[in-house]
C-alpha positions in Angstrom: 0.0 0.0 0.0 1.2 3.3 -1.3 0.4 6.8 0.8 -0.4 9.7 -1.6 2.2 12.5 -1.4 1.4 15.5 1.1 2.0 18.4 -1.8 0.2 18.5 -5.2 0.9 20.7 -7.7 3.0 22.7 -5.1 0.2 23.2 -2.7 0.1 21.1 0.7 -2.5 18.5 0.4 -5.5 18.5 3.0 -5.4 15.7 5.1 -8.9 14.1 5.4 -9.3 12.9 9.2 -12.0 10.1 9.9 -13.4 10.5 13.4 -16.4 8.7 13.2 -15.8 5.0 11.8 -19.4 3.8 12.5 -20.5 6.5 10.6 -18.4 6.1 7.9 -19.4 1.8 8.0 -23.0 2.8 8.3 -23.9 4.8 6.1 -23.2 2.2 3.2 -26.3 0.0 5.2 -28.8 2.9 4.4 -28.2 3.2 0.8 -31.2 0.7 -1.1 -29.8 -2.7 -2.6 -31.0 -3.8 -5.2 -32.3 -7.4 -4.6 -30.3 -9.7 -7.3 -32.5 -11.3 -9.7 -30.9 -14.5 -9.6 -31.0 -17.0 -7.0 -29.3 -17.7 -4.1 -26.3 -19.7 -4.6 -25.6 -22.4 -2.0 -22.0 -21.0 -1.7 -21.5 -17.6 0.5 -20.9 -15.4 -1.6 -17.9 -12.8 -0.7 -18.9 -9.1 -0.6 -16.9 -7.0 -3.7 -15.8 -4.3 -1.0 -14.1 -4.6 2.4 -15.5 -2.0 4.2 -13.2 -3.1 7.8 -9.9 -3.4 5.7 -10.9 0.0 3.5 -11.0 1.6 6.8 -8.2 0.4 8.6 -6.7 1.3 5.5 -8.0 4.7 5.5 -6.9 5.0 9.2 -3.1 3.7 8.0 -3.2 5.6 5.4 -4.6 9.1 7.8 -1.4 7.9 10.2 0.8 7.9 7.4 0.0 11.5 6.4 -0.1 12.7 10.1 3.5 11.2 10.7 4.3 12.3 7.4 3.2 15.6 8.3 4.7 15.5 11.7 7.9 14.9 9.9 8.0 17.7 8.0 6.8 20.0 10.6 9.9 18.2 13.3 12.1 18.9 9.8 11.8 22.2 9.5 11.7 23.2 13.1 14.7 21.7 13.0 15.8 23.5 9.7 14.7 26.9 11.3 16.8 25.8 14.6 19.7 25.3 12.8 19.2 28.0 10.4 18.5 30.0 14.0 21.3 28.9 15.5 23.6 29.3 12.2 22.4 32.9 12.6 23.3 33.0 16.1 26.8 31.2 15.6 27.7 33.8 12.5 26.1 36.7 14.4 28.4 35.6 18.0 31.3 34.8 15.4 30.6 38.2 13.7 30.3 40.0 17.2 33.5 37.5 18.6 35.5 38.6 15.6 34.6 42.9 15.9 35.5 42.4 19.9 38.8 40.5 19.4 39.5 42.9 16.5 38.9 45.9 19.0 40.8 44.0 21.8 43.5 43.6 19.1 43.8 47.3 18.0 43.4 48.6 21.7 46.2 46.0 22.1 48.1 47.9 18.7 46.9 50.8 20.3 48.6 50.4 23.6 51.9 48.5 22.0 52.1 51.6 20.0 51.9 54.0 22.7 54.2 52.4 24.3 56.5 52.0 21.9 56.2 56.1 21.7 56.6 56.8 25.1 60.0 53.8 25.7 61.2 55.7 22.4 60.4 59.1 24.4 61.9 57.6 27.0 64.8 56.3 25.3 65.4 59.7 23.6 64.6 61.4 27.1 67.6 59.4 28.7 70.0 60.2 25.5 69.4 63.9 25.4 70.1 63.7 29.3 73.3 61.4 28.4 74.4 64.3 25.9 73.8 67.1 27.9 75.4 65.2 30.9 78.5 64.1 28.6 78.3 67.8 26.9 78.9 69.4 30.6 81.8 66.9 32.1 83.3 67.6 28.8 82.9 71.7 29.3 84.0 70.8 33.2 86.4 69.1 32.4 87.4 71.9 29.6 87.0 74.4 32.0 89.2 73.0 34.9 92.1 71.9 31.9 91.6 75.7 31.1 91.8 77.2 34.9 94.6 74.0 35.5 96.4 75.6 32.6 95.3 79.4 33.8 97.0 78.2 37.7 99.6 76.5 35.8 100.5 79.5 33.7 100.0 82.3 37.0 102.0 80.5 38.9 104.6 80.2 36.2 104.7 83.9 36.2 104.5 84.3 39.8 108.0 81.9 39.2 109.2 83.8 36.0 108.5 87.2 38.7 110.0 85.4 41.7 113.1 84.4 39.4 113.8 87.1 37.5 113.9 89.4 40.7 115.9 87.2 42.6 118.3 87.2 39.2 117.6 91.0 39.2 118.4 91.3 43.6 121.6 89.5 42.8 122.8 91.3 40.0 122.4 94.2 42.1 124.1 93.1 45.4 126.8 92.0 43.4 127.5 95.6 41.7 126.7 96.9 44.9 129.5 94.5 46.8 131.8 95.9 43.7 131.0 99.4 44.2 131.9 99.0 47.9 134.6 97.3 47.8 136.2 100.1 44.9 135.3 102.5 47.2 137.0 100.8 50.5 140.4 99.9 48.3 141.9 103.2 47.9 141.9 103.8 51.7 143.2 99.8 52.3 145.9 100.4 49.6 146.9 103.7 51.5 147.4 102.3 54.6 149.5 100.0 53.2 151.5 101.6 50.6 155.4 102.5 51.8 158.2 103.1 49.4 160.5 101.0 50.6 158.1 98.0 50.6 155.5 98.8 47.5 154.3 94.9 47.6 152.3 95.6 50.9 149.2 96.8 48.4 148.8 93.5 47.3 147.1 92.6 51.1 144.1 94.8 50.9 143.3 93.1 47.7 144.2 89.9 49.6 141.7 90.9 51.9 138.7 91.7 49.4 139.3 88.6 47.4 139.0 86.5 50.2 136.0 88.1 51.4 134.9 87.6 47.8 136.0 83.9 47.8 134.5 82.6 51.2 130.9 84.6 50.3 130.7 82.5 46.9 131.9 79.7 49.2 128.8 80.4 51.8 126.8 80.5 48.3 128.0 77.4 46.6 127.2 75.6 50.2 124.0 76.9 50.2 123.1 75.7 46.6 124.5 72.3 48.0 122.5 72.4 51.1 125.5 72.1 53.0 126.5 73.7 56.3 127.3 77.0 55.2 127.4 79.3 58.9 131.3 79.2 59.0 131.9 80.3 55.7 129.2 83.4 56.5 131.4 83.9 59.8 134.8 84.1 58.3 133.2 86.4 55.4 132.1 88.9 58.3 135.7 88.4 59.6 137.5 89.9 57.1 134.9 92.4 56.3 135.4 93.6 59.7 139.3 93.9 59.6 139.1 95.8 56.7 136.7 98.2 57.8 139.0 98.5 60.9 141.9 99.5 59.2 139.4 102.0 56.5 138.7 103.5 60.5 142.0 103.5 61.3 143.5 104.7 58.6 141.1 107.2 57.8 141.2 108.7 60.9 145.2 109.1 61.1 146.0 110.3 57.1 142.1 111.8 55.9 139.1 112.7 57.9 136.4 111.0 60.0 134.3 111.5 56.9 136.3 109.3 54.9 136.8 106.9 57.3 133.4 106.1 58.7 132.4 106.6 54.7 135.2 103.3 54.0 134.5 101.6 56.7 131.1 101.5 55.9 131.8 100.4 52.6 134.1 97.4 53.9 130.8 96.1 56.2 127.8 97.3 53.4 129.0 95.2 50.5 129.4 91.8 52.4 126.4 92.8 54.6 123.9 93.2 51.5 125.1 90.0 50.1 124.7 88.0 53.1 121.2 89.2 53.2 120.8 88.0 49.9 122.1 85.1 50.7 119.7 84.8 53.8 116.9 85.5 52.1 117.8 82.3 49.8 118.6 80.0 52.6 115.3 80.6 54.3 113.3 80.1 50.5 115.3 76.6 50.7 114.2 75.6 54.2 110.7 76.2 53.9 110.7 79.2 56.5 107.8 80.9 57.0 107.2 84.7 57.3 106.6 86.3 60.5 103.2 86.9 59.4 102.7 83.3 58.5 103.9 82.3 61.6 101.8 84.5 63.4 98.5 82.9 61.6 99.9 79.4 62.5 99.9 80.5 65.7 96.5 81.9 66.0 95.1 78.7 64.0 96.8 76.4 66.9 96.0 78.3 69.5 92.1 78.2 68.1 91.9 74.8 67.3 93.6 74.5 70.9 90.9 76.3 72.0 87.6 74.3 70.2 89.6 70.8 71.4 89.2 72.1 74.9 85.9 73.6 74.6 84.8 70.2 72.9 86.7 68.0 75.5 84.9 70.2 78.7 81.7 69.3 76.6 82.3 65.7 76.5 83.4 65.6 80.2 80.0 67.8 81.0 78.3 65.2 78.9 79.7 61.9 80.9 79.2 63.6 84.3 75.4 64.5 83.2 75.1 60.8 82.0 76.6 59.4 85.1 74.9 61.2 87.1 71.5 60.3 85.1 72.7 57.0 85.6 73.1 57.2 89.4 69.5 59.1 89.3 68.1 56.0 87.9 69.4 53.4 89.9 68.3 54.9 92.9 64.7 55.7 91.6 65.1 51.3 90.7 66.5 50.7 93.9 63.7 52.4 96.0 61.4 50.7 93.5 62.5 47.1 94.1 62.6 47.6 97.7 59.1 49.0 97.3 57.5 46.6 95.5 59.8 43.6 96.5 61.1 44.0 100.5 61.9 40.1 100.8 63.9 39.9 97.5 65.3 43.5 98.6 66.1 42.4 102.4 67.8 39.1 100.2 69.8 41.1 97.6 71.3 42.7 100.3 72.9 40.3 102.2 73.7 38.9 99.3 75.4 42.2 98.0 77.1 42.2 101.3 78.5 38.7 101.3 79.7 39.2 98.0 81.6 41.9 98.2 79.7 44.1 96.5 78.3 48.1 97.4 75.6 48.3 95.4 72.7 45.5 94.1 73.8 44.8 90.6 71.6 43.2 88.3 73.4 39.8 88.9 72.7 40.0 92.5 69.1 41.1 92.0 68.8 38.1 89.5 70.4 35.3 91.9 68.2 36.2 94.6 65.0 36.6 93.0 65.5 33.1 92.2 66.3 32.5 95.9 63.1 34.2 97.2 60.4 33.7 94.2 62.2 30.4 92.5 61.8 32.6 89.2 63.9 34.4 87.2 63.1 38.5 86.9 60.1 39.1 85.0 58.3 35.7 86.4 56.4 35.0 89.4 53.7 32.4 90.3 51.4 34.9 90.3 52.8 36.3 86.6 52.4 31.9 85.4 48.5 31.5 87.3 47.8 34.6 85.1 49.1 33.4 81.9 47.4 30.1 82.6 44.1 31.7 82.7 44.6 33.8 79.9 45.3 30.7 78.0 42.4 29.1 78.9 40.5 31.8 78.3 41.2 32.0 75.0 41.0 28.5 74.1 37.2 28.7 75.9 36.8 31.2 73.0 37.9 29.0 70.4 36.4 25.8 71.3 33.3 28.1 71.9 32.6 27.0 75.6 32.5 29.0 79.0 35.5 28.8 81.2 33.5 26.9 83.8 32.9 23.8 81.5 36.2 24.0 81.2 37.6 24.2 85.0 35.1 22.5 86.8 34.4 19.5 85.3 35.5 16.9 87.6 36.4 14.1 85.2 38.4 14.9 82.3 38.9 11.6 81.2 35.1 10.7 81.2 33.9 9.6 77.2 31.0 10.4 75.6 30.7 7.4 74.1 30.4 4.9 77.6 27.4 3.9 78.6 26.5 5.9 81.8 26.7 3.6 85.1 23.9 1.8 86.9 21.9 3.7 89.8 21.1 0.0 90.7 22.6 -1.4 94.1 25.0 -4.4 93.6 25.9 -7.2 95.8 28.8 -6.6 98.1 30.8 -9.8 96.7 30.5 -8.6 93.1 31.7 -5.1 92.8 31.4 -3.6 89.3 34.6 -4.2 87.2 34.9 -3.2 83.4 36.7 -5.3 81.9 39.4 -4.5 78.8 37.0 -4.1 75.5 33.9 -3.5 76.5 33.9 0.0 75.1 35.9 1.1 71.9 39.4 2.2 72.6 40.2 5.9 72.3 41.6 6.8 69.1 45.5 8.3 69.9 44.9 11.9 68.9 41.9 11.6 71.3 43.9 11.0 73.9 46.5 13.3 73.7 43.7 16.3 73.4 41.6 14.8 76.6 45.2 14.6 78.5 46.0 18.2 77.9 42.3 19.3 78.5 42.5 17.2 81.6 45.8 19.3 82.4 44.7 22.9 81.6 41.5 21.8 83.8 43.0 21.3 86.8 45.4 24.4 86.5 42.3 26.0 85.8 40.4 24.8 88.5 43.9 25.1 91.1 44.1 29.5 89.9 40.5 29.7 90.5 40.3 28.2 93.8 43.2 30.4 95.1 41.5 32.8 93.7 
């Protein structure tokens, strides 16, 4: 059996449903039958229409369209569903795609402006490089130029220095030479006889070896040798010859020319001694009388700041001793307030030791004597902390203190069975005997063995108190 198709001609096919099959197996009975002319056959003759099988065929065939139909209808709910959700998937890609697409250029975005500000950064931090490089180099120009400024100033103040000491020489030297031309004559005329005309050779003796031992003083000098004697024997013979320019001058000429040669003798090796002085001491190191009067207001100032800061110090160590001294007594009338046995104790103890004064080991020895604790500790200082402790672990197991110190048997399970308030015989008293309850599990019995514990220090603090 075929079922018709549920579209004709492109238009969907009504489906005829049968509701009423009496009706439709009745009504055939009402329509007139013709009575057959012939006879009865003897055989039963078989009806030319099943009307049971036409409508069970009908109904099969109503079934078939309504599943039919039913299968189109599920097919395209399910086409529109996964049209729907096509839509939706494209649409959430489409939306999916536009987000990750902003993410990615606010990602760009960000990259990019940070790119710009390391590259900022990076040309911040080279302009500060060059401008830092650009001023050590003009520091560094600028001392080289005020190095090279000192070094040139103070070769001036050398080139100065030298040429006048070239320039003071030059001139004590023509002085020594005018000086001694102008003590000769007078030398020579003392010594001048006819009979004996070689006599004038000893005041030039006597010049020359002036002359001689002064550029021997000099040449020692230069070597940075002794050079005193040769300065002594110079002002030797300057002084005979200005004795016999006196001398002489006085006896054949006048005082002027004698005090006026005898002046000369002494003025041309004095002036060069001085210049040779003045050397000697630029040698040495020796300092001016005005530097030596700064150095000796600079010591007698810093002399004068190390006393005033060693007067401070020793102000500061008697204030902190006697802080120190303030303190100990203000402790000492402490302990002995708060603490007479230990006090009364530390004492003797002080005084069997040896010892003035409490110190902190004798305090220490006999507060262990007295109180059997060390400073800081005290039976009543341990019965505190005890409580505290229990206190708070009342607060954490969430139970009042009194569960805690008062219960009378620590040990007591849960789990037992409580005991009979039945009397027993005398002859059998009640005896538990190894497993009739389950054991204790380890951990258990560690935590009821320090309850037990902290319950009887508990319940010990609260009776004394």
């Amino acid at each position: 059996m075929t079922t018709s198709p549920p579209q004709v001609n492109g238009h969907r096919r009504r489906i005829p449903v049968i509701t009423d099959w009496q009706t439709l197996l009745a009504a055939p009975a009402e329509e007139p039958v013709a009575a057959p002319t012939l006879e009865a056959q003897p055989e039963s003759a078989t009806p030319s229409v099943d009307l049971v099988a036409q409508a069970e065929a009908d109904a099969i065939r109503t079934k078939a369209y309504a599943d039919a139909e039913e299968q189109r209808a599920r097919a395209e709910a399910e086409a529109e569903a996964v049209r729907i959700k096509a839509e939706g998937e494209a649409k959430a890609a489409e939306i999916k795609a536009a987000e990750e697409a902003r993410k990615l250029k606010l990602a760009n975005d960000k990259a990019q402006a940070r790119a710009i500000e390391e590259q900022a950064a990076r040309n911040a931090r080279i302009a500060k490089s060059n401008r830092e490089r650009a001023e050590a180099e003009r520091g560094q120009k600028d001392d080289e130029r005020a190095h090279r400024e000192q070094q040139q100033t103070a070769a001036a103040a050398e080139a100065d220095v030298a040429k006048a000491a070239t320039t003071w020489r030059k001139y004590a030297i023509a002085f020594y030479a005018v000086c001694a031309v102008v003590a000769l004559p007078v030398q020579i005329a003392a010594f001048w006889d006819r009979d004996a005309p070689w006599l004038v050779i000893a005041p030039l003796m006597l010049e020359g070896a002036a002359l001689v031992v002064t550029k021997g003083a000099a040449a020692a000098v230069a070597a940075n040798r002794p050079h005193w004697h040769y300065r002594t024997v110079a002002w030797v013979f300057a002084f005979i010859a200005a004795g016999i320019n006196l001398k002489h001058g006085l006896d054949a000429f006048d005082p002027a020319t004698a005090f006026g040669t005898a002046f000369a003798s002494l003025a041309g090796p004095g002036v060069w001694d001085l210049h040779e002085h003045g050397r000697i001491r630029r040698r040495d190191g020796v300092l001016t009388r005005r530097q030596r009067r700064a150095a000796a207001n600079a010591a007698k100032e810093a002399a004068r700041k190390q006393a005033a800061e060693k007067a401070e110090q020793e102000a500061a160590k008697t204030a902190a001793e006697e802080a120190a001294e303030a303190a100990a007594a203000v402790l000492a009338e402490t302990r002995k307030a708060r603490f007479p046995k230990v006090w009364d104790h530390a004492l003797g103890l002080a005084a069997d030791l040896g010892e003035t004064t409490v110190t902190d080991a004798i305090w220490r020895r006999a507060k262990r004597d007295v109180e059997g604790a060390d400073p800081g500790e005290s039976a009543d200082t341990i019965r505190m902390r005890n409580a505290a402790e229990m206190r708070v672990e009342a607060a954490r197991l969430r139970k009042p203190v009194s569960t805690l110190s008062k219960s009378k048997n620590a040990q007591g399970g849960a789990h037992l069975p409580p005991a009979s308030t039945k009397p027993r015989p005398k002859p059998i008293p009640p005896r538990r005997k190894r497993g009739d309850s389950t054991p204790f599990h380890p951990a258990a019995k560690r935590l009821a063995a320090d309850t037990a514990r902290r319950s009887v220090t508990t319940r010990i603090s609260t009776e004394e108190n």
